[in-house]
C-alpha positions in Angstrom: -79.4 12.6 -76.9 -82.5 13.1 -78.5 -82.2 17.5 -79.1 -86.1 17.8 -79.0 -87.1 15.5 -76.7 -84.7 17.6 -73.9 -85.9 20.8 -74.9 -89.4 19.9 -74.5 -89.1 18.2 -71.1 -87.0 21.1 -69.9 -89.7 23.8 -71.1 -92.2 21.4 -69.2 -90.2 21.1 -66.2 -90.2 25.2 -66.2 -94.1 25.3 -66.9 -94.7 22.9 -64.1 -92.4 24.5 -61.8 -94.5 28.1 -62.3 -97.8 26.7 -62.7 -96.9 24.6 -59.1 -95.6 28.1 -57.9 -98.7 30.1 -59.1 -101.2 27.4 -57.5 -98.7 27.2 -54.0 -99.1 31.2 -53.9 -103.0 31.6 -54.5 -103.7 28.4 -51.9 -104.9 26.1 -54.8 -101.9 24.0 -54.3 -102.7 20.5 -54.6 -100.5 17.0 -55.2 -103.7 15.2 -56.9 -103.1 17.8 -59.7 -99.6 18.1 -60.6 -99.4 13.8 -60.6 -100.0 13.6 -64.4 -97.5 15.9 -65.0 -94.7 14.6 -63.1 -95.3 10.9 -65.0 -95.1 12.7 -68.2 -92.2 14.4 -67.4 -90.5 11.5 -65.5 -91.5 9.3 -68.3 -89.5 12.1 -71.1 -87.0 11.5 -68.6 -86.4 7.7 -68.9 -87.0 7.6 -72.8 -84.2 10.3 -72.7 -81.9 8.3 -70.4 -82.4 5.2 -72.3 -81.6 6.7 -75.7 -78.2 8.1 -74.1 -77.3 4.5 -72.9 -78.0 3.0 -76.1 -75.7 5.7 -78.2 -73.3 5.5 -75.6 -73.0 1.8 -76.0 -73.0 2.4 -79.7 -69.8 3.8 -79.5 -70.7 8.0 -79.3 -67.9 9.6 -77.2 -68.8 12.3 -75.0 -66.5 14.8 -73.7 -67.0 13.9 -69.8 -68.2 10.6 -69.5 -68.6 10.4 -65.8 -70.2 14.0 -65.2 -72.8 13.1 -68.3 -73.5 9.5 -66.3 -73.6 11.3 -63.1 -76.2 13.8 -64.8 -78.2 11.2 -66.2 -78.4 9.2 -62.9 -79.7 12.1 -61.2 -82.1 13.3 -63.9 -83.9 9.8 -63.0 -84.2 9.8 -59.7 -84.9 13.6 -58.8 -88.9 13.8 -59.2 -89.1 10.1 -57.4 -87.3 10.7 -54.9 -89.0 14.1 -54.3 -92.6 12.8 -55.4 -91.7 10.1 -52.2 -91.3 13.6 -49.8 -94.2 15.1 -50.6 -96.7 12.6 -51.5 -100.4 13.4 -50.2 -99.3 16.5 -49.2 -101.2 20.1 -49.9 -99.1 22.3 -47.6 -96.9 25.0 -49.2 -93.9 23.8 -48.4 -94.4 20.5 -50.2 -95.6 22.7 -53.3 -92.1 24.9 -52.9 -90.3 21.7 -52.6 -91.4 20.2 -56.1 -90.7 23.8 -57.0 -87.3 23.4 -56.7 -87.4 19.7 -57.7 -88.6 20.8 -61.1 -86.2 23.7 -61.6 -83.0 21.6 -60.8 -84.3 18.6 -63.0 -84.2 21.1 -65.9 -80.8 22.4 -65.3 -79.9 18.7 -65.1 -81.9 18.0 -68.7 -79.6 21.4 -70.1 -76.7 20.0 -68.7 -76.7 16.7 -70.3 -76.8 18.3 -73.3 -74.1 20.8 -73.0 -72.1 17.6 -71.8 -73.6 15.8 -74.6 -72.5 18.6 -77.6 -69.1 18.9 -76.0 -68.2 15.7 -78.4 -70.1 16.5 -81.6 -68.0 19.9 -82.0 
């Protein structure tokens, strides 16, 4: 698990979560905006998830394998599957629903590496 690389992408996922809020609240809300974000952050994602299978191949132990594979499965497909929802759309709802996206993806990201440090102590 690469220590930085999480922290950063959960920080963005929290700054994208209350920008998305903010813009949702004032009526500004709208998808064409947030799309760079969400490839940046989905992109941290799968540089993140491939450096955790390659360790893991490598022989780190973890102390719950299937819980930190479960976490790392969903971390990759949360913002697709949610981007698919609410693509092209400008209504609120949409904007609450990426809200929510983006604040679960980061408790995923913290997650995986408190299920990730379990083993190094």
């Amino acid at each position: 698990m690469i220590g930085p690389l999480a922290f950063s992408t959960t920080l963005g996922c929290v700054i994208a979560a209350l920008v998305v809020a903010g813009s949702a609240i004032m009526r500004r809300w709208r998808w064409r905006s947030i799309v760079p974000t969400l490839l940046i952050i989905q992109l941290a994602i799968m540089v993140q998830a491939a450096a955790d299978a390659i360790t893991l191949a490598g022989g780190h132990r973890v102390g719950e394998l299937a819980t930190h594979i479960a976490y790392l499965a969903a971390s990759l497909v949360v913002l697709p599957v949610t981007a698919t929802q609410i693509a092209h759309d400008d209504g609120t709802w949409a904007a609450l629903l990426l809200v929510v996206a983006l604040l679960v993806l980061a408790v995923i990201v913290v997650r995986m590496q408190t299920t990730w440090r379990i083993a190094d102590a």
